[in-house]
C-alpha positions in Angstrom: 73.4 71.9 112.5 72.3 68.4 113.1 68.4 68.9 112.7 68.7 69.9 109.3 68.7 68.0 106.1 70.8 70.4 104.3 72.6 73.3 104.8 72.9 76.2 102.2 76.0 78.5 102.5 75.8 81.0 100.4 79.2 83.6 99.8 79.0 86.8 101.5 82.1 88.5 101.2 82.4 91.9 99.3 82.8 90.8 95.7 80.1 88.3 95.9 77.8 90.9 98.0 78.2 93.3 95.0 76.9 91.0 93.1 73.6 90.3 94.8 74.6 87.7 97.1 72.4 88.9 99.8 69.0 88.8 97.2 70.2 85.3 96.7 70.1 84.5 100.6 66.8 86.2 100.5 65.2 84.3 97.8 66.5 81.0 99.5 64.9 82.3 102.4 61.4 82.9 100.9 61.0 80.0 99.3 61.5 78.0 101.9 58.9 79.0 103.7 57.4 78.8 101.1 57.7 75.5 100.4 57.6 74.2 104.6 61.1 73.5 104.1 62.3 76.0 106.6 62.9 73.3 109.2 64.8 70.8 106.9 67.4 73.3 105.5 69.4 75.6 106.7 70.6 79.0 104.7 73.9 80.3 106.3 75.7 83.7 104.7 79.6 83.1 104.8 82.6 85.0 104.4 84.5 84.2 100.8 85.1 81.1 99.4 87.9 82.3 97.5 86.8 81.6 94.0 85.6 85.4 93.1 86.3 84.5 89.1 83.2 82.5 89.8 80.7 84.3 92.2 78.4 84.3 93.5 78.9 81.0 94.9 76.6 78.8 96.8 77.5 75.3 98.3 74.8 73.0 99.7 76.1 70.5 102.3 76.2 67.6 103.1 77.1 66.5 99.3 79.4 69.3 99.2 77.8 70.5 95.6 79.5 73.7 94.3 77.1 75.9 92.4 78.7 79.1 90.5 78.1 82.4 89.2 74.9 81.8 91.3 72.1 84.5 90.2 68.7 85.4 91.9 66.6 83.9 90.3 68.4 80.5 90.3 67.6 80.1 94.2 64.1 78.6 92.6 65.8 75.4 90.4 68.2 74.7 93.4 65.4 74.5 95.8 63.0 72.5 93.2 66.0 70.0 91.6 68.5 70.0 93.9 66.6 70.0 97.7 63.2 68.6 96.5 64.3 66.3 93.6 67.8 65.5 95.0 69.0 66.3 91.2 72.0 68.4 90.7 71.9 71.7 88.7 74.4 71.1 86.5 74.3 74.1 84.5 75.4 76.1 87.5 78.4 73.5 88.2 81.9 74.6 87.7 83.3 73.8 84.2 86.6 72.6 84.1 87.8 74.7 80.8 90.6 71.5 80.1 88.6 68.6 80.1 84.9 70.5 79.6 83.8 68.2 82.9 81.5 69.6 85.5 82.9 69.5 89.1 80.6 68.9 91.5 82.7 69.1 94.4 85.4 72.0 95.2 88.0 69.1 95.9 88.1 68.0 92.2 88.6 71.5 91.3 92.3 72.6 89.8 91.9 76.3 92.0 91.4 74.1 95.4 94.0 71.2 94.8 96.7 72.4 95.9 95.8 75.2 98.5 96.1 74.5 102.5 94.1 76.8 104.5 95.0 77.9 107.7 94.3 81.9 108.1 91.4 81.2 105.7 90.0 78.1 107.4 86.6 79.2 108.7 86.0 81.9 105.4 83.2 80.0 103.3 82.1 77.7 106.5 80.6 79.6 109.2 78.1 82.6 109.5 80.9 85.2 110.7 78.3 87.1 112.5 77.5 84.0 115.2 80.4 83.1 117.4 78.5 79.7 118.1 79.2 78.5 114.8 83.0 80.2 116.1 83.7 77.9 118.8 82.0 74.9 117.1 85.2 74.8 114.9 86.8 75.0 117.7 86.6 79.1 118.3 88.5 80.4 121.6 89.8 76.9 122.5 93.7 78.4 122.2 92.6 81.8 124.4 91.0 79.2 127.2 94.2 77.1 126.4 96.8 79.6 127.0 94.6 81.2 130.0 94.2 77.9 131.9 98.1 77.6 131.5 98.5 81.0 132.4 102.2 81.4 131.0 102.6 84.4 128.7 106.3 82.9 128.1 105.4 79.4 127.4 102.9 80.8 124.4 105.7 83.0 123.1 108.2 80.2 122.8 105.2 77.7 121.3 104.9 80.7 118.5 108.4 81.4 118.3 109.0 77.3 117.9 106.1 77.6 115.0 108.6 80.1 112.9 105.3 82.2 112.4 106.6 85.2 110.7 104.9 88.6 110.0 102.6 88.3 107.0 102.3 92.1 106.3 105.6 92.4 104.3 109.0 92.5 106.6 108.4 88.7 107.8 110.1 89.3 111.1 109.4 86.7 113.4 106.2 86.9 115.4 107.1 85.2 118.8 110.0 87.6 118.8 108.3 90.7 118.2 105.8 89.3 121.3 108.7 88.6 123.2 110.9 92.0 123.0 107.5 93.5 123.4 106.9 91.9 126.8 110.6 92.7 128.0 109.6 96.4 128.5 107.5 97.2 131.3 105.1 100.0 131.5 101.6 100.7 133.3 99.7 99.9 130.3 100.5 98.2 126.6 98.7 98.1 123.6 98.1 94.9 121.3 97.4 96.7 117.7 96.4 94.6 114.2 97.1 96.5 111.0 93.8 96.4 109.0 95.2 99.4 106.6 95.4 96.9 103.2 96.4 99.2 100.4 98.6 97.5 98.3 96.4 97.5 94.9 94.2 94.4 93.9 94.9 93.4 97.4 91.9 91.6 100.0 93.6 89.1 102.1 92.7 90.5 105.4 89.5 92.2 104.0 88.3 88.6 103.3 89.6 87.4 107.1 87.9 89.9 108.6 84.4 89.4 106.8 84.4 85.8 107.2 86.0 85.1 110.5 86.3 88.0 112.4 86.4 86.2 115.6 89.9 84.9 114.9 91.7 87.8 115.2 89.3 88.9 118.4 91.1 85.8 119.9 94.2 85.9 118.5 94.5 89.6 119.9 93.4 88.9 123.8 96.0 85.7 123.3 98.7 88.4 122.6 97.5 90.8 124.5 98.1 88.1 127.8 101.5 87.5 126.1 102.9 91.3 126.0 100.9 92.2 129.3 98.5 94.3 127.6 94.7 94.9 128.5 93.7 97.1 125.3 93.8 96.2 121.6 93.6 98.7 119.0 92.4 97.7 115.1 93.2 99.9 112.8 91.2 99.3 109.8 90.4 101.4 106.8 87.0 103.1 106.8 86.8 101.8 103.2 85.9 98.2 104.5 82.2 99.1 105.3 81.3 95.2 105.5 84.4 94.2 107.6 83.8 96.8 109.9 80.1 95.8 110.6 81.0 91.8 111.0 84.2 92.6 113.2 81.5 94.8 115.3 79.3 92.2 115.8 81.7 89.8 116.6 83.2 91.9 119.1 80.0 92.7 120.5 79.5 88.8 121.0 82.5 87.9 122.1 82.0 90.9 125.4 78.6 88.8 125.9 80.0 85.4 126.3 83.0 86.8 128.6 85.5 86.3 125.9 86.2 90.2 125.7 86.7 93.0 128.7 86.9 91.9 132.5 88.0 89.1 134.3 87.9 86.6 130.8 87.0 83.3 131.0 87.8 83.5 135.2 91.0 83.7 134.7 91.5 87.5 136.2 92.9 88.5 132.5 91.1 91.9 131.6 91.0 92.9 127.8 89.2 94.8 125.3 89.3 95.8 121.9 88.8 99.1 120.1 88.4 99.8 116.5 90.1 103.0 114.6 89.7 104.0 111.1 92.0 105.1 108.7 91.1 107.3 105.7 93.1 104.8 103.4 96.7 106.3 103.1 98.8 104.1 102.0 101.7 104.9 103.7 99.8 104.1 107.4 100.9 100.6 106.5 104.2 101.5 108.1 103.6 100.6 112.1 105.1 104.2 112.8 102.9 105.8 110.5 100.2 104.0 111.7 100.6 105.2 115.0 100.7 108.3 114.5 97.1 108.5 112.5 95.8 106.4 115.6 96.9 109.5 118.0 95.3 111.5 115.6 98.5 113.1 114.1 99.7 113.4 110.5 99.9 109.6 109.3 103.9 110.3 108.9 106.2 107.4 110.0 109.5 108.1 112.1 113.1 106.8 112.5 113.6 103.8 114.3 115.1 103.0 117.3 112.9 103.2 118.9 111.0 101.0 118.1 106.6 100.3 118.5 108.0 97.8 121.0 109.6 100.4 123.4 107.4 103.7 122.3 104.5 102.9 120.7 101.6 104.4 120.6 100.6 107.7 123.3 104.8 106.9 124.0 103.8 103.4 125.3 104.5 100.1 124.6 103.1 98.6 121.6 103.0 95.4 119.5 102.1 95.5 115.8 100.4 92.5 113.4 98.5 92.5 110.3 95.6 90.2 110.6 96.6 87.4 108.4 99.7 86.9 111.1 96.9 87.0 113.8 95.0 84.9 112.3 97.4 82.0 112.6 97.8 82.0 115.9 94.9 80.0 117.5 95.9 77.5 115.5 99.4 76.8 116.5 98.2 77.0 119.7 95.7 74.0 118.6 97.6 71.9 116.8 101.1 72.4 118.1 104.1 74.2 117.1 105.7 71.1 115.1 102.5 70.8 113.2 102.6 74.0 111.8 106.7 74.1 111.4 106.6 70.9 108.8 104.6 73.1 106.6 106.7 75.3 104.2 110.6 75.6 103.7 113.5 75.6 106.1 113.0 79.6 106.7 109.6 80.9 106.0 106.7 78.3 108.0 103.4 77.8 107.0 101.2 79.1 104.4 100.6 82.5 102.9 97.8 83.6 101.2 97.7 85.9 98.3 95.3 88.0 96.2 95.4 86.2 92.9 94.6 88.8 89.8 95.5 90.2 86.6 95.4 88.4 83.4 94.7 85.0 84.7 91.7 82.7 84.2 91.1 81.8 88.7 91.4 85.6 89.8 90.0 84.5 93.7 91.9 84.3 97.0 94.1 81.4 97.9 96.1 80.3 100.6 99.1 77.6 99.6 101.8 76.4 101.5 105.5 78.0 101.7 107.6 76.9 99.2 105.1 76.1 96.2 106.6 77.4 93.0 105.0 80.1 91.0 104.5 77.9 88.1 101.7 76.0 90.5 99.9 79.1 91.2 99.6 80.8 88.0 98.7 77.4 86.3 97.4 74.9 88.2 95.5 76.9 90.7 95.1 79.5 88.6 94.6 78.0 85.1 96.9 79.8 83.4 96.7 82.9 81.0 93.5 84.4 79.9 92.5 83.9 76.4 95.5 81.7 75.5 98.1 84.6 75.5 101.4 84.2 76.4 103.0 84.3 80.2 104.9 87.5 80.5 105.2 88.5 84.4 103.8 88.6 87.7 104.2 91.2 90.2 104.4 90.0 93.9 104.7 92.3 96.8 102.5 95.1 95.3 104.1 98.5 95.0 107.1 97.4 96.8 107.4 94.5 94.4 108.9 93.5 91.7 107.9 92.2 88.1 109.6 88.4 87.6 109.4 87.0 84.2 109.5 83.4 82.9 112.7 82.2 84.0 111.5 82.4 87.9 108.3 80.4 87.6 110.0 77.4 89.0 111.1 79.4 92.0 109.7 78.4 95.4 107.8 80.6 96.6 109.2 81.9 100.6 110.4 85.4 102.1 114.6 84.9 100.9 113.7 83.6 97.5 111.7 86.5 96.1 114.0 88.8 97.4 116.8 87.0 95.8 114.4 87.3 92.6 114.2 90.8 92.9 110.7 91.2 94.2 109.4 90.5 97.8 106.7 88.5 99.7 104.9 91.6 100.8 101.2 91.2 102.0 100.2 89.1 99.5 99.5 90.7 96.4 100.2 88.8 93.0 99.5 90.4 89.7 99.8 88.6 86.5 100.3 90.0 83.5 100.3 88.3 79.4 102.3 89.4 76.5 99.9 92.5 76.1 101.1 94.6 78.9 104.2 96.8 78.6 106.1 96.7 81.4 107.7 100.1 81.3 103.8 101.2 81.4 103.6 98.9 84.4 106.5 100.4 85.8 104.6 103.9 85.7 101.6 102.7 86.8 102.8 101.8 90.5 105.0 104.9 90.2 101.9 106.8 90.0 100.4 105.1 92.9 103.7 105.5 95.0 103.6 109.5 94.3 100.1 109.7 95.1 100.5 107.8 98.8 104.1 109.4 99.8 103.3 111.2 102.7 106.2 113.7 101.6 107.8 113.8 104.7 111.6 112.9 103.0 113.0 114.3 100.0 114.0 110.8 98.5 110.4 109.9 98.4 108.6 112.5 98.0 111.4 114.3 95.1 112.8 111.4 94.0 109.8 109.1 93.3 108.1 111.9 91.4 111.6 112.5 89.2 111.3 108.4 88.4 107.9 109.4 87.5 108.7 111.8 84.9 111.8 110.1 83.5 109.3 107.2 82.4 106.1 109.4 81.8 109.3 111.1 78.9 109.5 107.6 77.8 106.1 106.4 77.3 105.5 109.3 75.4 108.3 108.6 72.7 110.5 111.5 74.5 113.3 109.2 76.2 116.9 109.1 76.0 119.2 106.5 76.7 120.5 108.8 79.0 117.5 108.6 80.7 117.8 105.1 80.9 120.7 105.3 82.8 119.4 108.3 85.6 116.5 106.0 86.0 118.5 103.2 87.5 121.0 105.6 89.4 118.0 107.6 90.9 116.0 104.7 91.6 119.4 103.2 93.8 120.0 106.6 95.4 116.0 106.4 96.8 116.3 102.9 97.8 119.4 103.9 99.9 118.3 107.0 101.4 114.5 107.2 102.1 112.9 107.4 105.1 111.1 104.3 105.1 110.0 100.9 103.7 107.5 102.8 101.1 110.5 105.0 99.8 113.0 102.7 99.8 111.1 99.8 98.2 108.9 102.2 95.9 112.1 101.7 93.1 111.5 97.9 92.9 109.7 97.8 90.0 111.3 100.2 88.1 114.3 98.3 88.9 112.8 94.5 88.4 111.5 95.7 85.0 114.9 97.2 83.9 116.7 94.1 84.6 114.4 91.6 83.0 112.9 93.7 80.4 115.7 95.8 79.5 115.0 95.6 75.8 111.7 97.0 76.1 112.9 100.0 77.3 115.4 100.6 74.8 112.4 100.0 71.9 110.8 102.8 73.6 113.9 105.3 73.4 115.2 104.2 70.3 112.9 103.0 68.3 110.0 105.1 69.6 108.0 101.7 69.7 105.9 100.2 72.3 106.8 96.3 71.7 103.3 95.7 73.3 101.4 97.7 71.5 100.1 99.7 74.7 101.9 103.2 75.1 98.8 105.3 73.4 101.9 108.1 72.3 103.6 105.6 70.3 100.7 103.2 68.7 100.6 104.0 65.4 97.3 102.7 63.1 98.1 101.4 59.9 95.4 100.8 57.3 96.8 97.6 54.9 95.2 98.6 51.3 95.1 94.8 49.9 92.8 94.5 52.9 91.2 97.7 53.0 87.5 97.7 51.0 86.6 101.3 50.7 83.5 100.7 53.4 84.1 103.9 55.0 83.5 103.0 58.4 86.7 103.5 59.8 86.4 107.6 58.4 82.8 108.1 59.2 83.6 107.4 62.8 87.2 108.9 63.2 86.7 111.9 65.8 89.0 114.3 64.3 88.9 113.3 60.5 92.4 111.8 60.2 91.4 109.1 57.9 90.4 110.0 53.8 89.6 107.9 50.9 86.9 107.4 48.4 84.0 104.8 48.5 85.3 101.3 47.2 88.8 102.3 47.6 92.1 101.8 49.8 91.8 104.6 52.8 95.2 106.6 54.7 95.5 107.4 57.7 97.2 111.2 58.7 99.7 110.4 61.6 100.0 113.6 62.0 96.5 114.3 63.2 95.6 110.8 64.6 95.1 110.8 67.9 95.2 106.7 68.5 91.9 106.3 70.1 91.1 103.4 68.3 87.8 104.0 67.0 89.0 103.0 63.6 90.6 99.8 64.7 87.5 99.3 66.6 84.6 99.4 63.6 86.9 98.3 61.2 85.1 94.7 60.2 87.6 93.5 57.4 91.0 93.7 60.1 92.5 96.0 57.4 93.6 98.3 60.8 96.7 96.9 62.7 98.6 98.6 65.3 102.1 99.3 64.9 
């Protein structure tokens, strides 16, 4: 990299790919050659930068400018001003929506502040598909580490030291799992990353995997030595058509350069990895479940004892991480246990990285450290609520999650206090919602998506969950009880207690998290038939206000079932009894004489 002038990384991950990232890359390309600059810069395609409110994103270095929303056709300014001139483009620098100041720099920027990256360290800085720009950031340096050492318990007691715990929802202890793992002997192991990300608006290990695949390549052999295993197993969802390719590639580099298969790096160690696809069932998140669809067999999980560690998968011993816990490893390894044990709170290490969406202004990917509160994230890093609406709840933990209101946003942020706060850590999903969404609605909605992805294979789950469904479909639609009320927390108890496993007996959470914090709303939906947020379509009700109404006949000309009547010039009415609150009147209505009861 030190022949060039400058270097152009441009944001390759899947949001920013959608969005014509690669023609960018391409037209960066061109005209430098075009120009005979093709010597003096460098174009580099990255993984994400995290910031997918405003892709694409291109960064030239070494000034470190920050260029968003990046289209096509800009590639020609940047290359005239900015790499011929030496001028910034300003209008393609980030706007700071408080002070109206253009950032040049991602470290002056309110999303970057306060994040540490660790899993996401290389995403945004190296081309994931060459494993020289890998090791220059010092790529396999842990694996030759912990070969040269050759100490499989030494490595386990450095990670169990760390307090690395499980980043795919349980948060049981890493070095541990390693460790019981290794206890068992058999004539052949398996090391096995969990790739399956379903939880909704989740893309933490997605964006790992697309910009720095090579850490979990490394990360996997290093536990592999650990456990005594000499295959590793990723199962990743078939879904993740970009991931796939770059962890392909970077497998099929890291066999070249004797990092993957026999005899690694001389030390005698043999290991390999294997990929194998899921068809994107939810429910193959569970280890046991995940196993199973690996072997080919209904995607069902089982009872434990016993557990992966003992009879894994084909019946042999097996260890289980998602990638976000692999990719943590090589650097504890690097930088030492007590480095990354003074980052966090007293129980939950290090950092965790989370899928920031929902009604926020910074929807992107961050990674922060243990123990930052929820009031950081939503508004420093993420700039608070969209539009200037009100802060109503977030939803960590996805479907297993719960909804927390105001009165938690000063909680910091680790595995015991979520769970104390109702909700859970889970991969990393966090969902932010403003005073327009109704959280029995919300309640539904991952109800839905729990039915959907039950594999069926215990009543609880697969009866109970679709009963919970129904009781709050009844109430949406202006049908509930107060008695329902009441069945609706007793059932969703009796599934917690009794299902099968974590997706049944977490699947309740939000039904539960809602009722406790938003109890009110619920009872406005069964006694007063109202939807406080104005978003259950059975209860909306459009009123026309005749001091503002002006006779223009829009709102009846376009009302699709002629509900609306009322001469020219003149107040109109609206039939309640044939609306069917689509909106279209509220919609063309140009004098706000429509409001929504």
């Amino acid at each position: 990299m030190a022949n060039y002038k400058y270097h152009i990384l441009i944001c390759g991950g899947t949001g920013c790919h959608a969005s014509q990232s690669a023609l960018i890359k391409e037209n960066f390309e061109k005209l430098l050659k075009e120009n005979n600059l093709e010597n003096d810069v460098q174009v580099i395609g990255t993984g994400c930068f995290g910031f997918c409110e405003k892709g694409p994103i291109v960064k030239i270095l070494p000034d470190n400018t920050f260029y968003t929303q990046v289209k096509p056709e800009d590639a020609e300014e940047i290359i005239k001003e900015h790499i011929i001139k030496g001028r910034k483009v300003n209008r393609l620098l980030y706007l700071d929506p408080k002070t109206q100041e253009h950032k040049d720099d991602s470290k002056h920027m309110g999303f970057y502040k306060k994040q540490l990256r660790i899993a996401l360290r290389n995403c945004g800085f190296i081309n994931p598909e060459n494993i020289d720009e890998y090791i220059a950031r010092d790529g396999y340096k842990a694996l030759a580490t912990v070969l040269e050492k050759n100490d499989p318990e030494w490595t386990i007691d450095v990670i169990k030291k760390s307090g690395l715990r499980g980043r795919g929802g349980a948060g049981f202890p890493t070095g541990l799992k390693w460790e019981l793992c290794r206890k068992n002997q058999a004539d052949q192991k398996y090391m096995i990353c969990n790739a399956d990300e379903g939880d909704p608006g989740a893309f933490m290990d997605r964006s790992i995997l697309e910009g720095d695949p090579n850490t979990l390549i490394e990360a996997m052999t290093i536990g592999g030595f650990c456990i005594g295993a000499t295959k590793g197993l990723v199962y990743i969802r078939a879904e993740y058509p970009l991931a796939i390719h770059r962890l392909q590639v970077a497998i099929g580099q890291a066999r070249e350069y004797g990092l993957l298969g026999k005899d690694i790096l001389g030390s005698g160690f043999d290991f390999d990895i294997e990929l194998r696809y899921g068809a994107g069932a939810f429910v193959c998140g569970e280890e046991t479940a995940l196993i199973h669809s690996m072997e080919g067999l209904r995607g069902e999980p089982t009872f434990k004892p016993p557990f992966p560690a003992v009879e894994g998968y084909l019946k042999k011993p097996s260890n289980v991480n998602n990638v976000e816990t692999f990719a943590n490893i090589p650097v504890i390894i690097n930088k030492g246990w007590e480095w990354f044990s003074s980052i966090g709170t007293e129980k939950s290490k290090g950092t965790k990285v989370f899928a920031l969406a929902g009604q926020i202004n910074n929807v992107g990917l961050i990674e922060v450290p243990m123990g930052i509160t929820l009031r950081e994230v939503i508004y420093e890093i993420g700039g608070g609520i969209k539009n200037g609406k009100k802060f109503k709840a977030v939803q960590t933990g996805g479907p297993s999650g719960g909804c927390l209101t105001e009165k938690f946003l000063d909680t910091p942020i680790d595995y015991e206090n979520l769970i104390a706060a109702g909700s859970m850590m889970g991969s990393g999903g966090m969902i932010v919602m403003d005073e327009t969404s109704c959280m029995v609605s919300v309640a539904k909605f991952y109800l839905d998506f729990t039915v959907e992805e039950s594999c069926g294979k215990c009543s609880p789950c697969r009866i109970g969950n679709k009963r919970l469904h129904e009781i709050l479909t009844k109430i949406t639609d202006g049908n509930g009880t107060m008695q329902d009320l009441d069945e609706l927390r007793n059932l969703a108890h009796v599934i917690k207690d009794s299902a099968l496993c974590g997706l049944g007996q977490t699947s309740p959470n939000p039904v539960l998290s809602t009722i406790d914090n938003f109890w009110d709303e619920y009872v406005a939906h069964v006694t007063e038939k109202k939807c406080p947020a104005g978003q259950c379509k059975a209860l909306k009700q459009y009123i026309i206000d005749p001091d503002k109404c002006k006779g223009c006949t829009a709102c009846a000309r376009n009302c699709p079932v002629n509900a609306i009547s009322g001469t020219v010039k003149n107040p109109h009415t609206i039939d309640q009894s044939a609306c069917i609150k689509c909106g279209t009147c509220y919609e063309k209505c140009k004098f706000n004489a429509i409001s929504i009861k």
